[in-house]
N, C-alpha and C positions, 0 to 999 in steps of 0.2 A: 475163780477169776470173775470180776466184776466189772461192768463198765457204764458210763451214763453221758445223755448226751441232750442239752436243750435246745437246739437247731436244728433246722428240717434238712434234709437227705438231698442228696443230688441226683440226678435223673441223667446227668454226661454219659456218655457210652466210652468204652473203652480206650477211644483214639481224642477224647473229647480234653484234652491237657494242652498247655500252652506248646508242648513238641509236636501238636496234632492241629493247632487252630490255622484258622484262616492267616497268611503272612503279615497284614494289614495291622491285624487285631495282638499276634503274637509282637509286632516291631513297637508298637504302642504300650505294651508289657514291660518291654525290655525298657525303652526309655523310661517310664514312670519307675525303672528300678522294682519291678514285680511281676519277674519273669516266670513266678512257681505260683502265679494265677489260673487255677484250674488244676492244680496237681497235690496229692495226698501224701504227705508225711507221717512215718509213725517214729517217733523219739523216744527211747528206753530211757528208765533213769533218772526222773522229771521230778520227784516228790519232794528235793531238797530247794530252799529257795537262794542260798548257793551256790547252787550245783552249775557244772556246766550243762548238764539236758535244759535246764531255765534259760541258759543262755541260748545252746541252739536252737531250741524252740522259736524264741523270741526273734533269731535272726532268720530264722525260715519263713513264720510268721509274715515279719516286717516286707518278704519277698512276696506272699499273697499266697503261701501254699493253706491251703486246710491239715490242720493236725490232730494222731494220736499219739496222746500222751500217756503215759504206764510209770509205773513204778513196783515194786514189789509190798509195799507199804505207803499208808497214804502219805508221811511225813519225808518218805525215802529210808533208807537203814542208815541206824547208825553204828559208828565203829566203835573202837574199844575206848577212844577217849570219850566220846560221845555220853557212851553208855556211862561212866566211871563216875562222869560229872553230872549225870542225870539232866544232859541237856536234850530241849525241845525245840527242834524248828517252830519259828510263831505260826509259819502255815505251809502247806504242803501242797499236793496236787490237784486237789478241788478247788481249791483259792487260785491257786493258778491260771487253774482252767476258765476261771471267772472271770480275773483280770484281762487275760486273753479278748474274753468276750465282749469287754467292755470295748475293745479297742476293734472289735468286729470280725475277730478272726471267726472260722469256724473250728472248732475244737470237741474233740472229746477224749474222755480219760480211762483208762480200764486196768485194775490192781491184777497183775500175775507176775508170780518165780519166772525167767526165762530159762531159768537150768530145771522147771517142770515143761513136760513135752504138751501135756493136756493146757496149761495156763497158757503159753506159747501158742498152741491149737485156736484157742479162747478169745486173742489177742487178734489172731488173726480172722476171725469171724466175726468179732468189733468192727472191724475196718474194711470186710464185706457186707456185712450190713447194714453198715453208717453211708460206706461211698463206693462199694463196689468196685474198687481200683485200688492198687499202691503202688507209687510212684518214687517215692523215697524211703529209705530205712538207717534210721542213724541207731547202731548200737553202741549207746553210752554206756548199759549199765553194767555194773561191775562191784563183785564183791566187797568188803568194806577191809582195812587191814586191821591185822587185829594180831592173832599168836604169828601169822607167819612171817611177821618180821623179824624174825631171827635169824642169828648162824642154823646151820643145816643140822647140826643135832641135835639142836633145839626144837625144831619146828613141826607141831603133831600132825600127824596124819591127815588127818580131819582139816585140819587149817588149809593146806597142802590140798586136798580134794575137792574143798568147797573153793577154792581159787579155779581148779581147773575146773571143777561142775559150772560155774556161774562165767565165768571171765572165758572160757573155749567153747564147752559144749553150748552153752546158751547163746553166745557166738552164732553159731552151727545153728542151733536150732532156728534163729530168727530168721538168718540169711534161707537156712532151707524152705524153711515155710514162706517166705517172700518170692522167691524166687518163678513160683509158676504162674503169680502174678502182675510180674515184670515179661515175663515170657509173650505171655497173654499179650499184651498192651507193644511186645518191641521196644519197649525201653525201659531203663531205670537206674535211679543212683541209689549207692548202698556204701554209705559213712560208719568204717568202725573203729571206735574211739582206743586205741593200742596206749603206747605210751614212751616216753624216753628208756623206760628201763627196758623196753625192750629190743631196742637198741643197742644201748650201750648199759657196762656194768656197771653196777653199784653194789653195796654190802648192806646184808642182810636180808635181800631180796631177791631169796632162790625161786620161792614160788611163785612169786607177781612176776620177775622177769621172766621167766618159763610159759605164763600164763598171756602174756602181753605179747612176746615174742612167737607163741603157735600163732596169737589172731593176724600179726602180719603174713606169717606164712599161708595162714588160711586168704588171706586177701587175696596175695598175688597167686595163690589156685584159684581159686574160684572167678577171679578176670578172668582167667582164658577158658572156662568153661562159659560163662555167660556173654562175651565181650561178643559174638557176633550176633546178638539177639537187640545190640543197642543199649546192655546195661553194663555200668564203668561198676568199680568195685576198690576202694580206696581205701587206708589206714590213717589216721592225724594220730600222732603221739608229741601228746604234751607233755612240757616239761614241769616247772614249778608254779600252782595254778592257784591263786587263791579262795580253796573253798574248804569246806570242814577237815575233809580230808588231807588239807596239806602239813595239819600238825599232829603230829603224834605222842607229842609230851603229855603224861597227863596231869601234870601241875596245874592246881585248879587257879593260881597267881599268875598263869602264863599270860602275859599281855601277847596277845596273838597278832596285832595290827602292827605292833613294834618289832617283830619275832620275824614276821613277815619281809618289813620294809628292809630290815638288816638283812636276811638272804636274796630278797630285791639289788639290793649294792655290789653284789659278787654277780651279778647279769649285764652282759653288755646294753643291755637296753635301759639300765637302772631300775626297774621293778618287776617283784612278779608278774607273770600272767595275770586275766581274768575273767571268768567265763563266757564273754562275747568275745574277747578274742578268739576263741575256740568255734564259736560260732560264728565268726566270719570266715573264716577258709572251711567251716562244712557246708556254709549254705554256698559258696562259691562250686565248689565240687559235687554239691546238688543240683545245680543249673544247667541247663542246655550250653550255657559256655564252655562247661569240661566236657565235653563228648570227648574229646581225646587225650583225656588222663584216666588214666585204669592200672591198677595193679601197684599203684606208688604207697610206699611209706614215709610219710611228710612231718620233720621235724615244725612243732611249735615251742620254742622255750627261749624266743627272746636274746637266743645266740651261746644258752645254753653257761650251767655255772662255773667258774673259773677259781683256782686259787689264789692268782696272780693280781697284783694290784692294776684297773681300770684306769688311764689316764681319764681326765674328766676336763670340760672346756670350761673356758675361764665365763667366771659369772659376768652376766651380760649389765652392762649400767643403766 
């Protein structure tokens, strides 16, 4: 585990966060829209410039928090189609973290597995020794698909394991190690990124919906063990999102933007998702606004895909 960081350190104490400041100084936050002024975010998942971590970053950010940023790779991992077509994100988490900087955030980045408990350990001593506090934890990250989308007798072992290693236990592991430092401080929000399938069904997706479907269930535990300490504990499960991973085909003639907009058309909203959509109802559920939402699992998909055909309003003149 690796981490780096070009900004100088904070000297805040514990209670030193926009839920801790002076009424005056925290009401003046909230109006300028930068209510997570003085409070530390760590976002899993960040190294794809796709990705939804980029988004919620971005929209945590734009609220004034200070973040860490991780990925397991600096580009982020790629899936099976990724790999197939030998594609490269043009940049990943250091660029990131750069542009970030440009824009004054304070940021730092650190590469570790969260389904290792030592990189996990790593991740968390980045972010006591950067700023001594955390106040946010959004677990975005999540294994890539790849063999287990298949029927069930299809799907190896391995495929099957490393969904649960990475997508539960890594889960588990972030939330556990975050956890005594929310303690600490009396508060904190903790975003973990689930998903539609685990919700509801779909084919071919025993082991991502199995994997998606424990993190909710780990949600609404883990609120009632922490909820009187002042920390909420939330699930966003998105539906159809567009980032790498929303295609699976690996036809290298796939026009993906076109592929896209046509499953866009079967959504009441008329188009996919997008990764700041995602990242407006985490950094909402980050903010001292949700004090009293804890333990929910929150459809985002736009109203969700339908077979049926969409009336559509007549074109405007």
């Amino acid at each position: 585990m690796t981490d780096q960081s070009n900004s100088q350190g904070t000297d805040e104490g514990a209670n030193g966060v926009a839920h801790g400041t002076a009424s005056g100084t925290a009401s003046r936050d909230q109006a300028d829209g930068r209510d997570l002024n003085g409070q530390v975010a760590v976002v899993t998942g960040c190294g794809k410039p796709d990705g939804m971590g980029q988004g919620i970053a971005r929209a945590l950010s734009a609220r004034g928090a200070a973040l860490v940023i991780t990925d397991r790779e600096p580009r982020g991992v790629a899936n099976d189609r990724q790999r197939l077509l030998k594609e490269t994100p043009p940049s990943g988490l250091e660029e990131f973290a750069d542009e970030l900087r440009q824009d004054g955030v304070d940021v730092t980045t650190a590469l570790g597995d969260i389904s290792d408990r030592a990189d996990v350990a790593g991740i968390m001593k980045t972010v006591q020794d950067r700023f001594g506090r955390l106040d946010i934890l959004v677990n975005n990250a999540a294994a890539p698909q790849g063999a287990d989308r298949r029927d069930i007798e299809e799907v190896p072992d391995e495929a099957f394991d490393l969904l649960i290693d990475v997508n539960v236990r890594g889960t588990y592991a972030m939330c556990r190690a975050a956890v005594p430092l929310m303690r600490a401080s009396r508060y904190g929000r903790i975003v973990n990124i689930s998903s539609m399938a685990g919700l509801s069904s779909a084919p071919f997706s025993v082991a991502y919906s199995a994997s998606k479907a424990a993190v909710i269930g780990l949600t609404r535990a883990l609120s009632m063990d922490v909820g009187p300490w002042g920390i909420t504990v939330n699930a966003v499960c998105p539906g159809l999102v567009a980032t790498s991973r929303a295609i699976l085909d690996p036809s290298a003639d796939l026009d993906v933007e076109s592929t896209l907009a046509q499953r866009g058309r079967n959504i009441p909203v008329g188009r996919v998702g997008r990764p700041a959509d995602i990242g407006a109802l985490v950094s909402y559920l980050a903010s001292p606004d949700a004090g009293y939402v804890t333990g929910q699992a929150i459809p985002v998909d736009g109203g969700g895909l339908t077979p049926f055909p969409l009336r559509q309003p007549p074109e405007q003149s």
